[in-house]
N, C-alpha and C positions, 0 to 999 in steps of 0.2 A: 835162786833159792836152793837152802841143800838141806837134807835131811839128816838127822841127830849121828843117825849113823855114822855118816863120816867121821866122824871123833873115831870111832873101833876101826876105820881104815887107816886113817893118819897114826895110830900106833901100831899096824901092821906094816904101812909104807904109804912113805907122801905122795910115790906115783899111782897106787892104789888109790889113796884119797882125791887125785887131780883127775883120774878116769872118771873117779864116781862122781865129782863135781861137776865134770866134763857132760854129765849123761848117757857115760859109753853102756854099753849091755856086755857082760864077759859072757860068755859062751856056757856056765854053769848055771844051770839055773838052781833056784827053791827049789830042792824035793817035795813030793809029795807027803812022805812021810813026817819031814821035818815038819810040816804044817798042820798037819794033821796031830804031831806033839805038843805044838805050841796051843794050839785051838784045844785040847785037851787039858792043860796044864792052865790055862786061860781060864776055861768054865770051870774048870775044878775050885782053882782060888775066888772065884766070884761069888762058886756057894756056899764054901767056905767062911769067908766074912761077912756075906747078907746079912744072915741074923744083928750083927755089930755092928754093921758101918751104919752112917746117916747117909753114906752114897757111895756106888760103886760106879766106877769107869771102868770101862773094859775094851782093848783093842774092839772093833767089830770085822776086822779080819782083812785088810785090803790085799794080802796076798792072794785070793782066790776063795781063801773057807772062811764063811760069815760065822760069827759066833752070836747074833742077834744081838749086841749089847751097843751100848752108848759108848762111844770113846771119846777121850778128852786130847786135843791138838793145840800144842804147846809152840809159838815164834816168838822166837824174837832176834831185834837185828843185832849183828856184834860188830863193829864195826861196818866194812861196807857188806857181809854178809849177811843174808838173811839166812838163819836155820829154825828147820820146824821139826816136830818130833812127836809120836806116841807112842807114851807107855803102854806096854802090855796092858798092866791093871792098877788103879789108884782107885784106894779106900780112903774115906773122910769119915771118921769116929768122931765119937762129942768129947776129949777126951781133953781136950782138942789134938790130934794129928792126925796125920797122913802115911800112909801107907801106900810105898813107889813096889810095883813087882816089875821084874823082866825074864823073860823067857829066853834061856840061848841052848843050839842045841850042843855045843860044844862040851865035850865030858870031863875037858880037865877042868874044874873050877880055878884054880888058880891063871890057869890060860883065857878063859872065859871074864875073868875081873878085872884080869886085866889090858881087856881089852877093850870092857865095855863100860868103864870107869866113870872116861869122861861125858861118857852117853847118859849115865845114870847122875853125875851130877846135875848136868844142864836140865834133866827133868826133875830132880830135887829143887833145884833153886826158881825154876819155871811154878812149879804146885806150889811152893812158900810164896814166891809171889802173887801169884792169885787165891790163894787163897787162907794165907796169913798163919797156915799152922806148920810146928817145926813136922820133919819128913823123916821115918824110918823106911829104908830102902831093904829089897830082898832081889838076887840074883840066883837065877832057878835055874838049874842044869838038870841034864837026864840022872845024874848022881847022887845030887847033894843040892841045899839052900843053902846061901849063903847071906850075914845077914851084914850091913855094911854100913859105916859113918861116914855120910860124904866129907869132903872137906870143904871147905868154903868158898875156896878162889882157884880150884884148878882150871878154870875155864880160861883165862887171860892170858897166859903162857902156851897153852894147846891153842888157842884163836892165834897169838901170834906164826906159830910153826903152820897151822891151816891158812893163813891169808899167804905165807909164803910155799905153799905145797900149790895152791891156784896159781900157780908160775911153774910153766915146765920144765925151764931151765932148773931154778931153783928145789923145782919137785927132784929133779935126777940128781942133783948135788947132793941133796937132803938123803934121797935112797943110797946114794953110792956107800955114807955113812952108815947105813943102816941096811946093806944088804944080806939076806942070809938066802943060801941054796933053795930050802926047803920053804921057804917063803915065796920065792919067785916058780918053783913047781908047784905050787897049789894054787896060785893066783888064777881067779877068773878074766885078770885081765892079760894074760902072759903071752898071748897068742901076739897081741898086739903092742905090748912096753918092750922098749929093745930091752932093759935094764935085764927083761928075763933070758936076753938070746946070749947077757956076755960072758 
């Protein structure tokens, strides 16, 4: 089983994506701070739309800071993978829609979208499935919101690059295509991907 995220790794690097499928731990951890943004950012939109919604879901915090809320946990299998996922926060108005948010702490939105795309579609089309209303999605940076139309199928062409990123061979072929310096010095996983040492 892998979690949504992966999607924002395999567009940073497939050997990024096959560590994180792998289960490795990089040596960076969550800040404090960063969590303590999102836990903020989190309850804020939740009391934000109470008044409106017919229900709110809210991350309840499994990085370490509980935000007391209900969260909603999203799988399903895509081929031979199973991926699970939750959103920050999802609102259900009578309206009928839904309302996807996500919290990143990264400041360039344009960096931030797109990396966390296909992370946001797969819970668009996870909440439309269960619960049959079309999904306005929102991506929350320390900057700016960003308000975004998924598209409909980017999941099938990313599932394919992901079933071949869980191959290491294939994972380093994949990076070698898509190496950048400054990608391989920020990686939590660098210590240990040769791809960082060439």
């Amino acid at each position: 089983m892998s979690w949504a995220r992966i999607f924002d790794d395999l567009e940073v690097c497939p050997l990024r994506a096959y560590f994180s499928a792998m289960g490795k731990t990089g040596y960076l951890s969550y800040s404090r701070g960063g969590m303590e943004f999102q836990r903020s950012v989190i309850e804020g939109v939740k009391e934000t739309v109470r008044d409106w919604a017919r229900r709110v879901y809210a991350d309840p915090g499994t990085r370490g800071l509980r935000t007391k809320s209900l969260g909603i946990k999203l799988c399903a299998k895509l081929g031979e993978i199973v991926i699970c996922g939750r959103p920050d926060v999802v609102a259900l108005f009578d309206h009928p829609v839904a309302l996807v948010v996500e919290v990143v702490q990264t400041s360039n939105p344009k960096s931030a979208l797109k990396r966390s795309l296909i992370r946001l579609n797969f819970y668009s089309q996870g909440i439309h499935e269960l619960f049959g209303f079309p999904i306005s999605l929102s991506l929350l940076t320390p900057s700016e919101a960003l308000w975004v139309i998924a598209e409909k199928d980017l999941l099938s062409e990313k599932l394919n690059a992901l079933e071949s990123a869980l191959d290491y061979g294939k994972a380093i072929e994949m990076a070698k295509r898509k190496r950048r310096e400054e990608t391989c010095a920020n990686c939590i996983y660098r210590r240990e991907c040769k791809m960082s040492l060439v």
